[in-house]
Jmol script that loads the backbone (N, CA, C; Angstrom):
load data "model"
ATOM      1  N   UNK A   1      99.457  91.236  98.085  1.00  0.00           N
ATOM      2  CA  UNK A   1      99.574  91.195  99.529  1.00  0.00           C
ATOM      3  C   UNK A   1      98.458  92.040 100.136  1.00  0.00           C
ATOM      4  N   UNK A   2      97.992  91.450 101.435  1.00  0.00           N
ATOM      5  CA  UNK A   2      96.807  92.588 101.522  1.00  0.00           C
ATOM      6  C   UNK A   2      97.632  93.011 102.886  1.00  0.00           C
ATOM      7  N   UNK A   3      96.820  94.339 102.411  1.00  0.00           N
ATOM      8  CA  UNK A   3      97.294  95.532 103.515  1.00  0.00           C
ATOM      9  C   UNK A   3      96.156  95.490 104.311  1.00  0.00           C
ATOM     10  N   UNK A   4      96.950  95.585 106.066  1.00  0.00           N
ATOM     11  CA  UNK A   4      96.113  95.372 107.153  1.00  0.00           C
ATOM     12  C   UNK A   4      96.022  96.696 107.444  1.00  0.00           C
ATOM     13  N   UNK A   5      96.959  97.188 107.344  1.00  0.00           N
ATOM     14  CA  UNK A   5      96.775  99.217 107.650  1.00  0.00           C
ATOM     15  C   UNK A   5      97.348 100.002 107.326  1.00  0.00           C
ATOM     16  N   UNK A   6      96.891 101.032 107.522  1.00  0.00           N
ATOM     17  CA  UNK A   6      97.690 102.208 106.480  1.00  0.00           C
ATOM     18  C   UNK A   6      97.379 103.286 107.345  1.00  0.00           C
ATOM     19  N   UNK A   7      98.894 104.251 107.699  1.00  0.00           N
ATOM     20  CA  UNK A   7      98.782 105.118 108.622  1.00  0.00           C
ATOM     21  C   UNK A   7      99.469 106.945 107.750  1.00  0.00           C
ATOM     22  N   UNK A   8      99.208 107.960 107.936  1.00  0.00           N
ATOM     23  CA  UNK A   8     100.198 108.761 107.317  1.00  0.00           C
ATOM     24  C   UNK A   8     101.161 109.889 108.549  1.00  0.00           C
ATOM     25  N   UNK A   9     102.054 109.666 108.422  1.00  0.00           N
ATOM     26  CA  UNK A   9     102.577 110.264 109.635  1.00  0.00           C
ATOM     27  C   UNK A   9     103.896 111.143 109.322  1.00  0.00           C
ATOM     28  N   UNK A  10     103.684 112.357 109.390  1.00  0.00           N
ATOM     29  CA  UNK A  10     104.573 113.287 108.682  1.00  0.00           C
ATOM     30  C   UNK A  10     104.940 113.597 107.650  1.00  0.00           C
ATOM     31  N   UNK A  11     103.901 113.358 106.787  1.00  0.00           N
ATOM     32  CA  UNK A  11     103.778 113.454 105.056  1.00  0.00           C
ATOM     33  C   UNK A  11     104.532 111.939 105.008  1.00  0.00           C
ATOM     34  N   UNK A  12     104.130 110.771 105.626  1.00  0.00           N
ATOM     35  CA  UNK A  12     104.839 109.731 105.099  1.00  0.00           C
ATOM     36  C   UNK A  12     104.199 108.647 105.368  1.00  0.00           C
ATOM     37  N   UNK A  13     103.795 108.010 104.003  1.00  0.00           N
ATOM     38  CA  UNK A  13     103.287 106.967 104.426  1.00  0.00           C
ATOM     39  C   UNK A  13     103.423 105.518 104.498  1.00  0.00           C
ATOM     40  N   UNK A  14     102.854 104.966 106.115  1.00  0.00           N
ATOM     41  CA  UNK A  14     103.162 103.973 106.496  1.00  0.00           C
ATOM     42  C   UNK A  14     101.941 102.788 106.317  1.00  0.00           C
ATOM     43  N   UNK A  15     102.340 101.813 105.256  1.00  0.00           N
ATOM     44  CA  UNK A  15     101.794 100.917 105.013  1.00  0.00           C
ATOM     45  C   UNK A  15     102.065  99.342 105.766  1.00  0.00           C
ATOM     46  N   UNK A  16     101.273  98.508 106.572  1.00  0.00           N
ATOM     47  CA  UNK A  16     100.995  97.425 106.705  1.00  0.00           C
ATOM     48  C   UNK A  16     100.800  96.171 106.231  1.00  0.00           C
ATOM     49  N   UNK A  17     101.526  95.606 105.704  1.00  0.00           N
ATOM     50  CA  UNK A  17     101.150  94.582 105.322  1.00  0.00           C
ATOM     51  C   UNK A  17     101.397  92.969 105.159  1.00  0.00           C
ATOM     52  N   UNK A  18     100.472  92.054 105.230  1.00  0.00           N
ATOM     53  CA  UNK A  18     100.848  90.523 105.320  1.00  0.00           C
ATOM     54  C   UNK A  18     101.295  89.801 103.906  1.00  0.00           C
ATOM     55  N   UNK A  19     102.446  89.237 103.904  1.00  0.00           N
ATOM     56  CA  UNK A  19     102.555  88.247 103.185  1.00  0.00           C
ATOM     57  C   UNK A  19     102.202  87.056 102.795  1.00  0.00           C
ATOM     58  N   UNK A  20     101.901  86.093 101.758  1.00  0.00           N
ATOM     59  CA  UNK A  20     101.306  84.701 101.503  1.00  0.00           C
ATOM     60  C   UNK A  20     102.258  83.885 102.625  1.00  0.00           C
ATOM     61  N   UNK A  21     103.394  84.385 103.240  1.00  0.00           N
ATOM     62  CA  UNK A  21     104.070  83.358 103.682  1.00  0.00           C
ATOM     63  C   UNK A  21     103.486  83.380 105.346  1.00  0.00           C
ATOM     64  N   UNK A  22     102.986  84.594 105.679  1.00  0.00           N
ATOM     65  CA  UNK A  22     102.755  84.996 107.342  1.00  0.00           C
ATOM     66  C   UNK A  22     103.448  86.131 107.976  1.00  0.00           C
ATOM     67  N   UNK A  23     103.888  86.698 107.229  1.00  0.00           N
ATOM     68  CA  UNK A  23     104.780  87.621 107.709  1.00  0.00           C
ATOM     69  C   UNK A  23     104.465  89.228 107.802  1.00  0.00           C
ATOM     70  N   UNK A  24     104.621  89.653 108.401  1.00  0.00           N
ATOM     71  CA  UNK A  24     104.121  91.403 108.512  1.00  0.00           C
ATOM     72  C   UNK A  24     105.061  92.010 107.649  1.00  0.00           C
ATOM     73  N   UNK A  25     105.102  93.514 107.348  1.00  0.00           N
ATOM     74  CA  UNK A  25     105.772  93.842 106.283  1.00  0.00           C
ATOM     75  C   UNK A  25     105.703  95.254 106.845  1.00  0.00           C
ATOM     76  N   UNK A  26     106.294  96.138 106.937  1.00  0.00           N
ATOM     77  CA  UNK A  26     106.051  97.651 107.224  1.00  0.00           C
ATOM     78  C   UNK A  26     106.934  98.543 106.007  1.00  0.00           C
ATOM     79  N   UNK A  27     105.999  99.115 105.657  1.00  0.00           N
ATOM     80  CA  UNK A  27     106.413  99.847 104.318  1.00  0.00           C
ATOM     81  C   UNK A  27     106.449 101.616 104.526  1.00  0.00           C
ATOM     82  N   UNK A  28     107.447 102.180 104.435  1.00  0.00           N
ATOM     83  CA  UNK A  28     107.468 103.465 104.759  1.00  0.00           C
ATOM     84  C   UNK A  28     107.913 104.257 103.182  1.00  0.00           C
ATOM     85  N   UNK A  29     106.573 104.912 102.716  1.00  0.00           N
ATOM     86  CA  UNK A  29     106.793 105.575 101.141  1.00  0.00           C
ATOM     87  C   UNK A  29     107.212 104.154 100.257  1.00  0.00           C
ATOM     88  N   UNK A  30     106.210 103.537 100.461  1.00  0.00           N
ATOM     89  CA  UNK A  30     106.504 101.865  99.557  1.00  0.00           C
ATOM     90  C   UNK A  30     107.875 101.236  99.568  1.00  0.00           C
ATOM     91  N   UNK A  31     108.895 101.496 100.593  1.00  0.00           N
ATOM     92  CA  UNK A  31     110.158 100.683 100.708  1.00  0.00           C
ATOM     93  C   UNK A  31     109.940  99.774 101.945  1.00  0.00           C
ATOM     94  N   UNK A  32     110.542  98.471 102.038  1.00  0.00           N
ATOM     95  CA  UNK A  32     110.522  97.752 102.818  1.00  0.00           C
ATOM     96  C   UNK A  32     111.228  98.372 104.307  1.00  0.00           C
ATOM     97  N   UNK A  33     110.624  98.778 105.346  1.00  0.00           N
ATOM     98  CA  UNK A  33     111.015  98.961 106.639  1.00  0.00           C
ATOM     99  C   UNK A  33     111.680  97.963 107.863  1.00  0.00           C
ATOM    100  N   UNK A  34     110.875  96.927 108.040  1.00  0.00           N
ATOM    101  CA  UNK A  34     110.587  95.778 108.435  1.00  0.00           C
ATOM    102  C   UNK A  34     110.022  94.679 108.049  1.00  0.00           C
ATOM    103  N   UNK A  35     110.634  93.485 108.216  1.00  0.00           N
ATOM    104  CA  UNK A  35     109.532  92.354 108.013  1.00  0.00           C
ATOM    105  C   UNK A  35     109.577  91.457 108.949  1.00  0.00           C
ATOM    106  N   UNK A  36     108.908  90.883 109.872  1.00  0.00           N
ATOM    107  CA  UNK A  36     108.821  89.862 111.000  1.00  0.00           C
ATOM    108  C   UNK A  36     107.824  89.166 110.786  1.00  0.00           C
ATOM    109  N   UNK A  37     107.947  87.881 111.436  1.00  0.00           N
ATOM    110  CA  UNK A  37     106.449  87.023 111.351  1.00  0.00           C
ATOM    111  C   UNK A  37     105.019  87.360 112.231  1.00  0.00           C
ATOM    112  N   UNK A  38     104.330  87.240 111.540  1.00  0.00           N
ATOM    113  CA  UNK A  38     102.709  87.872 112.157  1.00  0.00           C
ATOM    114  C   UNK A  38     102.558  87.240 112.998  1.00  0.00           C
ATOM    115  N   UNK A  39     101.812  87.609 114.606  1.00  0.00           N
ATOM    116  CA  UNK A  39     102.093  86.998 115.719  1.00  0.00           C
ATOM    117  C   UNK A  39     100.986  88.359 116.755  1.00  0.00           C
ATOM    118  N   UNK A  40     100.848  88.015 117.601  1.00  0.00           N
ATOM    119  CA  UNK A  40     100.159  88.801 118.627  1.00  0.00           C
ATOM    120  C   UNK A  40     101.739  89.595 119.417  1.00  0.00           C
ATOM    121  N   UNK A  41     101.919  90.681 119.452  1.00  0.00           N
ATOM    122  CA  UNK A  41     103.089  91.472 120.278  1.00  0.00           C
ATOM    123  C   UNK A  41     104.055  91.465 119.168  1.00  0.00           C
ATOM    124  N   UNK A  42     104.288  91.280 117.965  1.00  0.00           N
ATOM    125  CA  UNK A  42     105.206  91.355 117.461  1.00  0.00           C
ATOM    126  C   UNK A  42     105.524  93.337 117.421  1.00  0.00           C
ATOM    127  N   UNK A  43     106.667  93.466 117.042  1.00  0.00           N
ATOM    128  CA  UNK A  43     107.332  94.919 117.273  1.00  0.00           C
ATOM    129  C   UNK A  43     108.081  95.223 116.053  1.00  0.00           C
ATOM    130  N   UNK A  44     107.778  96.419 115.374  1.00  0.00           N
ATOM    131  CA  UNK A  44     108.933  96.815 114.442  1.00  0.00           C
ATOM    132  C   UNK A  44     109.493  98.327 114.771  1.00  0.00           C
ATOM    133  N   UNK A  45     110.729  98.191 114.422  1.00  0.00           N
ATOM    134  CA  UNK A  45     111.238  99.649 115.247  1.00  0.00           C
ATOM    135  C   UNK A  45     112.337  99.749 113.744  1.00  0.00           C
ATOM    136  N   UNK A  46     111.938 101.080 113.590  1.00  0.00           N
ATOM    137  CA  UNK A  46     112.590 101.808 112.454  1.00  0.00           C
ATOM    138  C   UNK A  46     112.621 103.385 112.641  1.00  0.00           C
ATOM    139  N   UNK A  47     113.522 104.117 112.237  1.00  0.00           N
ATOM    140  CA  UNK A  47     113.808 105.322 112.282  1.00  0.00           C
ATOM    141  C   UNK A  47     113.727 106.235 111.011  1.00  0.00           C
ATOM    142  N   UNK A  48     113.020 107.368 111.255  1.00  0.00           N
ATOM    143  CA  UNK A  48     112.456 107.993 110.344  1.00  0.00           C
ATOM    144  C   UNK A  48     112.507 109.332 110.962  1.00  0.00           C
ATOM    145  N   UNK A  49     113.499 109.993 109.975  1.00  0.00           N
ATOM    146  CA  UNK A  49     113.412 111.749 110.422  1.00  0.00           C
ATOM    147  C   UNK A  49     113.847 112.173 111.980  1.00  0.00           C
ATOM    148  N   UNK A  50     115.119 111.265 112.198  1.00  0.00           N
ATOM    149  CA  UNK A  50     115.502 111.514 113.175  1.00  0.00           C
ATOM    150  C   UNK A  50     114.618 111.244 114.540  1.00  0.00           C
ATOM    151  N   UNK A  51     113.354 110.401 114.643  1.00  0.00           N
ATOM    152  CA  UNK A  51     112.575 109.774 114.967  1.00  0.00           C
ATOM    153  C   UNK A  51     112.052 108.383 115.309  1.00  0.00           C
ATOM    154  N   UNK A  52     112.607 107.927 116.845  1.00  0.00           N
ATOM    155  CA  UNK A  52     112.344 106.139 116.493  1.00  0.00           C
ATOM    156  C   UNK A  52     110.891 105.926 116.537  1.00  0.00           C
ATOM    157  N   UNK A  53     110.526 105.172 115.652  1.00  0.00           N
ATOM    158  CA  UNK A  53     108.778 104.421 116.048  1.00  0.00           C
ATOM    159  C   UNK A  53     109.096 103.432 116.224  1.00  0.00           C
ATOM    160  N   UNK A  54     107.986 102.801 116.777  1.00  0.00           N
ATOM    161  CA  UNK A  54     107.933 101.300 117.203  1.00  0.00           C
ATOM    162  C   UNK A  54     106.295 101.151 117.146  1.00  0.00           C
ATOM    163  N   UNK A  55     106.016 100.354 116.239  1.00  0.00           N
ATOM    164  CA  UNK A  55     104.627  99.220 115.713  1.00  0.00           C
ATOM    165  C   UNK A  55     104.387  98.407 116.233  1.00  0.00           C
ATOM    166  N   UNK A  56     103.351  98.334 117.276  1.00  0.00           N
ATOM    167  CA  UNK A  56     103.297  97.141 118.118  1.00  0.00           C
ATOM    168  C   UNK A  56     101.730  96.837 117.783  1.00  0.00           C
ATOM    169  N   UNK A  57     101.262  95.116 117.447  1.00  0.00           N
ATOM    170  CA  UNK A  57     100.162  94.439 117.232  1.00  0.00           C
ATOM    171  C   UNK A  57      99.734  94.028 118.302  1.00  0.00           C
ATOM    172  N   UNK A  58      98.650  94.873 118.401  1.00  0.00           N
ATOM    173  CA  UNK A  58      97.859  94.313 119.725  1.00  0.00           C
ATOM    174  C   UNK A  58      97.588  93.151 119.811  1.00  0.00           C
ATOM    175  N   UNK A  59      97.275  92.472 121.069  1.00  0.00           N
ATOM    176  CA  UNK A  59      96.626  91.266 121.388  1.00  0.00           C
ATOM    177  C   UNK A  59      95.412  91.394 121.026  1.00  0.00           C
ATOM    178  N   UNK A  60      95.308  90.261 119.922  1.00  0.00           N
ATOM    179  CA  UNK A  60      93.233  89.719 119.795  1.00  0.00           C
ATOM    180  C   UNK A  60      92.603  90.617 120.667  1.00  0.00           C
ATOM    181  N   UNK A  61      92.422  89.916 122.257  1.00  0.00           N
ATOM    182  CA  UNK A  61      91.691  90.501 123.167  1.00  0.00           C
ATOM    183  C   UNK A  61      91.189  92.046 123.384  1.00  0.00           C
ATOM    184  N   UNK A  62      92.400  92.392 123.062  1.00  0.00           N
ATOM    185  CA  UNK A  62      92.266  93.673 123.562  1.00  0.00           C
ATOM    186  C   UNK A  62      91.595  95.016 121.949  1.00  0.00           C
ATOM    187  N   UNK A  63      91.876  94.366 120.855  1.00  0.00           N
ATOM    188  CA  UNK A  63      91.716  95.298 119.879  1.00  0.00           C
ATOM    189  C   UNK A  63      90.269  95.879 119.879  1.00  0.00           C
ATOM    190  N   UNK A  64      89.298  95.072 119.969  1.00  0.00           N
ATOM    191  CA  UNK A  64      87.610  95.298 119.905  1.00  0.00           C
ATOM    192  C   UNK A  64      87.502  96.702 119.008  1.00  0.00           C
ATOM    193  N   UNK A  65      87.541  97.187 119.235  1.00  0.00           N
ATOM    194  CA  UNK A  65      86.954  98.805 118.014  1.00  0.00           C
ATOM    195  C   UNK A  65      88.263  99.491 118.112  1.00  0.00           C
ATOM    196  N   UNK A  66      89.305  99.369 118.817  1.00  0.00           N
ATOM    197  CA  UNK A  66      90.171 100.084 118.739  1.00  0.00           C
ATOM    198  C   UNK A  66      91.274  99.504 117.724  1.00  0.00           C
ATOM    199  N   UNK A  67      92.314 100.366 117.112  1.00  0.00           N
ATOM    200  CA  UNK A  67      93.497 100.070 116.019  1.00  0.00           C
ATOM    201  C   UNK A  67      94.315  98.709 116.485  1.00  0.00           C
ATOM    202  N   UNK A  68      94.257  98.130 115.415  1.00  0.00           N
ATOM    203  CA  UNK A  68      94.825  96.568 115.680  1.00  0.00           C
ATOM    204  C   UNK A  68      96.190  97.155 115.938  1.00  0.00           C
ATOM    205  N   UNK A  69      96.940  98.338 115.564  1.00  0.00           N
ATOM    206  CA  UNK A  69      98.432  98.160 115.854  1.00  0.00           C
ATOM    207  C   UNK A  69      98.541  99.865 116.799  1.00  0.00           C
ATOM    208  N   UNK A  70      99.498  99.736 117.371  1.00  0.00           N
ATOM    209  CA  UNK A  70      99.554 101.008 118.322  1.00  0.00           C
ATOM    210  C   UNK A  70     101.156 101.415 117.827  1.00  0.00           C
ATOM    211  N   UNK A  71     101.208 102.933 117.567  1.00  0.00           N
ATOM    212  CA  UNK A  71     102.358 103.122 116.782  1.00  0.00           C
ATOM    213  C   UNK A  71     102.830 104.265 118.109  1.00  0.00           C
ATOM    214  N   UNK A  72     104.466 103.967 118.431  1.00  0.00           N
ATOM    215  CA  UNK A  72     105.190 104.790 119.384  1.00  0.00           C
ATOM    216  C   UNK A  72     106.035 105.467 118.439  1.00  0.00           C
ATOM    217  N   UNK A  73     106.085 106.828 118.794  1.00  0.00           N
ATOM    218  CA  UNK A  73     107.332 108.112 118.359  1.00  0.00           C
ATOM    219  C   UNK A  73     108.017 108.393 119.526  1.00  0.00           C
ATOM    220  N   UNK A  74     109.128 107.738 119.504  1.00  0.00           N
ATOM    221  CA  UNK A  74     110.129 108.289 120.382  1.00  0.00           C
ATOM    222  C   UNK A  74     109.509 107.935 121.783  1.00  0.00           C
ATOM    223  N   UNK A  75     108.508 106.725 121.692  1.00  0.00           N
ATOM    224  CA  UNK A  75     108.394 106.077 123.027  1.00  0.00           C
ATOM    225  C   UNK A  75     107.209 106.725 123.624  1.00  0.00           C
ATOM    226  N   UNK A  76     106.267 107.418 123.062  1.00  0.00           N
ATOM    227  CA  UNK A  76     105.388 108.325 123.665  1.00  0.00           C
ATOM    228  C   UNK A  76     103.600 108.078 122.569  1.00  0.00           C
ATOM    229  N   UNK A  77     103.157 107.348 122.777  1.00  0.00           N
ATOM    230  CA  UNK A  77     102.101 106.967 122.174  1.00  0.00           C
ATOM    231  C   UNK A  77     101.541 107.835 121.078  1.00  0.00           C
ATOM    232  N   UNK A  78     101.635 107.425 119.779  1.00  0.00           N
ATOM    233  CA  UNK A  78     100.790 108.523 119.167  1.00  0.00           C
ATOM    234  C   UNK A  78      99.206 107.850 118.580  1.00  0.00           C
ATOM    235  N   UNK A  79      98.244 108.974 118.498  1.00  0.00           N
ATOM    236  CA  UNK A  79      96.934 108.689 118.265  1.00  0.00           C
ATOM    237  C   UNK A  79      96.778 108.723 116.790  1.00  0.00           C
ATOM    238  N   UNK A  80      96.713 108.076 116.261  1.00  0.00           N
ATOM    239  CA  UNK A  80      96.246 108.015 114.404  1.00  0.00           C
ATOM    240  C   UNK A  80      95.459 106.800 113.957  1.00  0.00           C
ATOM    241  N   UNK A  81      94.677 107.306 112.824  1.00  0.00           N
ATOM    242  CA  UNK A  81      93.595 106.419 112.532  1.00  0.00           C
ATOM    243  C   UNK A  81      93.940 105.855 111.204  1.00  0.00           C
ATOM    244  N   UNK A  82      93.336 104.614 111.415  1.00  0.00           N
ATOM    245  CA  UNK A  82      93.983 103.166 110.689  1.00  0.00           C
ATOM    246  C   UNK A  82      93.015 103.999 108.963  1.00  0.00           C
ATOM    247  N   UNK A  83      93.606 104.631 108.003  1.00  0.00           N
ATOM    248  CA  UNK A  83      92.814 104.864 106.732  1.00  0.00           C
ATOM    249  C   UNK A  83      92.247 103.625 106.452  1.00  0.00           C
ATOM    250  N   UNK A  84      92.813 102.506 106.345  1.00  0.00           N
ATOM    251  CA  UNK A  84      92.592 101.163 105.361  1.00  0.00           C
ATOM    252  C   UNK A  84      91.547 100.646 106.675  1.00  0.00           C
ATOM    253  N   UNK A  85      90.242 100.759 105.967  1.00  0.00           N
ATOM    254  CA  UNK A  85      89.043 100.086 106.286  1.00  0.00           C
ATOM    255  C   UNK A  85      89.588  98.387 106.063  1.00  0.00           C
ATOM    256  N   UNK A  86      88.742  97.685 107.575  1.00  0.00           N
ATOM    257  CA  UNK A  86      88.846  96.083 107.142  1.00  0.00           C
ATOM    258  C   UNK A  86      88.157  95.806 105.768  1.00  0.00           C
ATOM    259  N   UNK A  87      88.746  94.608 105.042  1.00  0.00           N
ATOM    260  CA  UNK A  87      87.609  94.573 103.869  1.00  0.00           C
ATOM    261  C   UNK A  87      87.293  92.931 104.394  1.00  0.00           C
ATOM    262  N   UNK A  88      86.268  93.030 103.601  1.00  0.00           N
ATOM    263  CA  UNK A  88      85.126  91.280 104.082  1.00  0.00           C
ATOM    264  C   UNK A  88      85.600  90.261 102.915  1.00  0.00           C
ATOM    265  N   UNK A  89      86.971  90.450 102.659  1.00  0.00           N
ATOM    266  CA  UNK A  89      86.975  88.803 101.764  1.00  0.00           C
ATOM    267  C   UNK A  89      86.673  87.489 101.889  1.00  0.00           C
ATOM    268  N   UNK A  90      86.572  87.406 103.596  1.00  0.00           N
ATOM    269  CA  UNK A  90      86.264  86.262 103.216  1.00  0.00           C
ATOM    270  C   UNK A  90      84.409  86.267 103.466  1.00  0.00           C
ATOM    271  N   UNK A  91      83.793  87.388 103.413  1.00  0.00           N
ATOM    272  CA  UNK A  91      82.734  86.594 102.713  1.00  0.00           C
ATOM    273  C   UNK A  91      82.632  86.386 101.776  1.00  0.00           C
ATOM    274  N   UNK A  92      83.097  87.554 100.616  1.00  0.00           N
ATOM    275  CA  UNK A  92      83.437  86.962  99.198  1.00  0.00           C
ATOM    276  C   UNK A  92      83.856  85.687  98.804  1.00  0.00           C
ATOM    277  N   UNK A  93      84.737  85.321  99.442  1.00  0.00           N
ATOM    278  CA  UNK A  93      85.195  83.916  99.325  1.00  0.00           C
ATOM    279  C   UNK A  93      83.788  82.626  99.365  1.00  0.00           C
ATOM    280  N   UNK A  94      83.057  83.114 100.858  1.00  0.00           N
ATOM    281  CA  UNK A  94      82.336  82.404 101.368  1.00  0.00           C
ATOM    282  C   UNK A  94      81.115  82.261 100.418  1.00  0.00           C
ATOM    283  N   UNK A  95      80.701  83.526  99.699  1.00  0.00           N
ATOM    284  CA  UNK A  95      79.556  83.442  98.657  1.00  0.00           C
ATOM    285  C   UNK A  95      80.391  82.719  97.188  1.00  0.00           C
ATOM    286  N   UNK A  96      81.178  82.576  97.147  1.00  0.00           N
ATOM    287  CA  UNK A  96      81.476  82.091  96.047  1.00  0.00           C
ATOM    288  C   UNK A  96      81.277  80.460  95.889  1.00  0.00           C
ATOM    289  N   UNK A  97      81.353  80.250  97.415  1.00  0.00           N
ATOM    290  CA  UNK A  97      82.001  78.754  97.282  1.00  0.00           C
ATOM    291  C   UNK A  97      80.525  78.186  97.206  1.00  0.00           C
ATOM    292  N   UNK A  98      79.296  79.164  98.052  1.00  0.00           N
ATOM    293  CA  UNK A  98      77.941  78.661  97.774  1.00  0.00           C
ATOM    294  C   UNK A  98      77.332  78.882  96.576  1.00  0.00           C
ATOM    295  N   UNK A  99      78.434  79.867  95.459  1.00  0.00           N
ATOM    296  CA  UNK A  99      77.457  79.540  94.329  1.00  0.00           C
ATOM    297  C   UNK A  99      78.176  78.138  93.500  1.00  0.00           C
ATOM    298  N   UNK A 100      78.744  78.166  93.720  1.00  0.00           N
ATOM    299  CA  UNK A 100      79.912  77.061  93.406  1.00  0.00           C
ATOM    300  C   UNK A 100      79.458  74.939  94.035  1.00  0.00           C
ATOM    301  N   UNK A 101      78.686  75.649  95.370  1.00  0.00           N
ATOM    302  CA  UNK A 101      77.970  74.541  95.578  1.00  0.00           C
ATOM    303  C   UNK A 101      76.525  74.274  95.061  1.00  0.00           C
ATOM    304  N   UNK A 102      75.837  75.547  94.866  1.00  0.00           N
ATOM    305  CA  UNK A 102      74.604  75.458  94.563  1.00  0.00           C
ATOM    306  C   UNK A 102      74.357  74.944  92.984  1.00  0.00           C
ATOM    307  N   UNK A 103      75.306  75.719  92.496  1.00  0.00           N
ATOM    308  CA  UNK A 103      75.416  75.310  91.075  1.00  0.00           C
ATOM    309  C   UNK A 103      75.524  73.857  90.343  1.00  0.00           C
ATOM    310  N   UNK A 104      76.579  73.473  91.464  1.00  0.00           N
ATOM    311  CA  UNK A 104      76.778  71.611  91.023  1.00  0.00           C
ATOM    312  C   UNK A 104      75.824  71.365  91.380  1.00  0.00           C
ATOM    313  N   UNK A 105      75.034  71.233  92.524  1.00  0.00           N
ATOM    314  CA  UNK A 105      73.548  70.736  92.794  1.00  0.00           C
ATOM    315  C   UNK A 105      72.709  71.066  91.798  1.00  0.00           C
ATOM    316  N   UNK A 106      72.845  71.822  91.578  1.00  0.00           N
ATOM    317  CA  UNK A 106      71.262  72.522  90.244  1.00  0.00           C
ATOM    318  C   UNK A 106      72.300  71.575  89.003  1.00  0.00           C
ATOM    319  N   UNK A 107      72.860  71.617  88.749  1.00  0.00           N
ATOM    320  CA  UNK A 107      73.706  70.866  87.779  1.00  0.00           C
ATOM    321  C   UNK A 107      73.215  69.606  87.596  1.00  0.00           C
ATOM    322  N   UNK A 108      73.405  68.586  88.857  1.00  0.00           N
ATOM    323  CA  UNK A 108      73.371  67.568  89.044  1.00  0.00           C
ATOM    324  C   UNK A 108      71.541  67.288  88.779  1.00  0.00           C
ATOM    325  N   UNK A 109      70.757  68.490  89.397  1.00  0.00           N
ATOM    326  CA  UNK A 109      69.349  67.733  89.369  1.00  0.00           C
ATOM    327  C   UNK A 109      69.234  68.018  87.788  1.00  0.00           C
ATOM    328  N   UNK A 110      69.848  68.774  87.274  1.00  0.00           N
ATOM    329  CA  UNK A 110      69.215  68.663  85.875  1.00  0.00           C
ATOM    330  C   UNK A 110      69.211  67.374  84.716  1.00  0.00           C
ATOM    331  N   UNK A 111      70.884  67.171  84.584  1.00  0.00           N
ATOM    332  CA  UNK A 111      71.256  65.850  84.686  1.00  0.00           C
ATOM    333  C   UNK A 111      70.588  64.719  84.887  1.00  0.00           C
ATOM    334  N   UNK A 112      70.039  64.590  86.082  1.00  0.00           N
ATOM    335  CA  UNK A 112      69.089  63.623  86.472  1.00  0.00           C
ATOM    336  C   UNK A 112      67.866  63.616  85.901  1.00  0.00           C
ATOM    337  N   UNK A 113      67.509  64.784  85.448  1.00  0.00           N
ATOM    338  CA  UNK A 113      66.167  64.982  85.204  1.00  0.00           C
ATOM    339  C   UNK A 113      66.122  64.766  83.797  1.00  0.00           C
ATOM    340  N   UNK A 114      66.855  65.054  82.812  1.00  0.00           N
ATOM    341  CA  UNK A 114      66.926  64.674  81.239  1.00  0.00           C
ATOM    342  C   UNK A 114      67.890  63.569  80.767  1.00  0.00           C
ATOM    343  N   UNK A 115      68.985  63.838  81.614  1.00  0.00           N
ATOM    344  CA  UNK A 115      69.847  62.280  80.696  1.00  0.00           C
ATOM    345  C   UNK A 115      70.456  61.570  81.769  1.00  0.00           C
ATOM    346  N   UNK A 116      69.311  61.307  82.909  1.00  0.00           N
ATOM    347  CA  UNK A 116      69.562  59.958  84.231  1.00  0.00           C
ATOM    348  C   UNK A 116      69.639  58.673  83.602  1.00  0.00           C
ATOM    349  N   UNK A 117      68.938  57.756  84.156  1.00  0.00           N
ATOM    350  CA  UNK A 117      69.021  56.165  84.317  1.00  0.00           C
ATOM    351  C   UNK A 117      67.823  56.232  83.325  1.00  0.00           C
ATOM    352  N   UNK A 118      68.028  55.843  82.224  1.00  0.00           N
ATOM    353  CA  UNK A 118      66.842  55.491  81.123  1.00  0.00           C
ATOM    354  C   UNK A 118      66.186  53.846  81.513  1.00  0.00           C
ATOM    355  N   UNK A 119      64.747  54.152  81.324  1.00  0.00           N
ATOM    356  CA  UNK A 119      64.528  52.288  81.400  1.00  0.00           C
ATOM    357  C   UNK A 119      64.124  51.866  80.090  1.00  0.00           C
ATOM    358  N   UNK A 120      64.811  50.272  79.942  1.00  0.00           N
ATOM    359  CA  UNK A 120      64.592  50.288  78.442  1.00  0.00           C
ATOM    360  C   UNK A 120      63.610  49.055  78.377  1.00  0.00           C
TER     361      UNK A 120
END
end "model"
wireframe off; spacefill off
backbone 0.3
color backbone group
């Protein structure tokens, strides 16, 4: 599952993350907290240390350099920084698929070039 963020908040940490199915996941000390479907405004509210938070996913629009999710304690905004750097899979993905294309092409001209259409 990849983790969208990772926060630590009172010696405790709060992990983010999406499921293959679409679903958000909030993990507090690796136990399941919440799970709802991934969505723009979705909300998870769980209690911790006598403490309500509430996880709210920003709108697209509005995230630009700032934390895709905004985390409330007891209703009062707190400031913390997302540890889990975005990672670039899908360019990984994206270079793969061009060596993957380039390759059948170089494949194919070789093919052609030693055991094509013989004339007899």
């Amino acid at each position: 599952m990849p983790r969208l963020a990772l926060y630590y908040v009172e010696n405790h940490k709060i992990e983010i993350v999406k499921t293959f199915l679409g679903k958000e996941k909030v993990l507090v000390n690796g136990a399941k907290i919440s799970e709802k479907k991934s969505m723009n405004g979705v909300q998870h509210v769980f209690i911790l240390n006598k403490n309500k938070f509430r996880i709210v996913r920003r709108h697209q629009s509005k995230v630009g350099s700032m934390n895709t999710y905004e985390i409330h304690k007891d209703e009062v905004p707190v400031a913390l920084i997302n540890v889990e750097q975005n990672k670039a899979n899908h360019i990984l993905i994206l270079i793969i698929i061009v060596g993957i294309g380039c390759g059948y092409l170089f494949g194919a001209f070789v093919y052609q070039l030693f055991v094509g259409p013989s004339i007899s």
